[in-house]
C-alpha positions in Angstrom: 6.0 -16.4 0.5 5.1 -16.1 -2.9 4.5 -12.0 -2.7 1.3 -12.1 -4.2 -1.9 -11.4 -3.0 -5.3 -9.4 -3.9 -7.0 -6.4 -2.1 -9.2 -7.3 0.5 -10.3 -3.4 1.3 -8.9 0.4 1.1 -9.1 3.6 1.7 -7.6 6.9 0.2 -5.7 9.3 2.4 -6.3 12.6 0.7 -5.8 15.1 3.4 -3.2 15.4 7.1 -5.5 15.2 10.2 -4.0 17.0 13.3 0.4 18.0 13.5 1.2 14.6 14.7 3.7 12.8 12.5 1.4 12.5 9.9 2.8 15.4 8.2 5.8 13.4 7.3 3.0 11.8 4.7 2.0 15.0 3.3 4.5 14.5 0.0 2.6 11.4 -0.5 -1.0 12.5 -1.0 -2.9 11.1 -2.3 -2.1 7.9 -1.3 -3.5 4.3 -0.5 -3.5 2.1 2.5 -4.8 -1.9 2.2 -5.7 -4.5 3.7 -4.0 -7.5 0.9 -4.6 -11.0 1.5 -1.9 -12.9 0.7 -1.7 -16.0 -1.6 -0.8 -18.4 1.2 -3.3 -16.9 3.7 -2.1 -14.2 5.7 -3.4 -10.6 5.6 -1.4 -7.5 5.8 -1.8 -3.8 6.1 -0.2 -1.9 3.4 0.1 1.1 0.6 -0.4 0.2 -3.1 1.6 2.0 -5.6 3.0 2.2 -8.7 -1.1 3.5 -10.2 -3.7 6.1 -9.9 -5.7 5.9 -6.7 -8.4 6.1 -8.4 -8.0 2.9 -10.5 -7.3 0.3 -7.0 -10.4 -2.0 -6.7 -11.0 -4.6 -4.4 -10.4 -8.0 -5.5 -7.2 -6.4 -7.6 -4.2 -9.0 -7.8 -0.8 -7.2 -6.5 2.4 -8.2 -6.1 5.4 -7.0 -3.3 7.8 -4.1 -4.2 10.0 -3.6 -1.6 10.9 0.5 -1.0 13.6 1.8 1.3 13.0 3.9 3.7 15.9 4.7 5.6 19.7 3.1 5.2 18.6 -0.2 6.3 14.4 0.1 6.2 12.6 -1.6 3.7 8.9 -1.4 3.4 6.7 -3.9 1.6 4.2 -2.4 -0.8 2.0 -3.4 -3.0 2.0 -3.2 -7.1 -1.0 -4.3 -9.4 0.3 -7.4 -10.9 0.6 -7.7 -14.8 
């Protein structure tokens, strides 16, 4: 796969709900979660980064960055391209 793809929808998380593990995401805040569909068709739920919240649009073009999580996690996220 290619690693491209453009925002389909998104929300902002800017507040924890309730003491569940969520609070593990408090640093974070705020913070984006996507829906990206990917150049060769697939669509995936994910967190853009790497830009304001408040400049994601749908339609924007993004590309995979790959973050690690724990020793040997790696989450795919999503960059505006260019």
């Amino acid at each position: 796969m290619s690693g491209k793809g453009e925002i389909y929808s998104f929300t902002v998380i800017r507040q924890v709900v309730g003491r569940a593990a969520s609070k593990a995401f408090e640093p974070d805040i705020p913070y984006v979660i996507a829906w990206v569909d990917l150049e060769e068709g697939p669509r995936m739920i994910t967190n853009i980064v790497g830009c304001p919240v408040q400049d994601v649009t749908i339609g924007m073009k993004v590309s995979v960055v790959f973050e690690q999580a724990a020793a040997e996690i790696w989450m795919p996220k999503f960059k505006p391209l260019g």
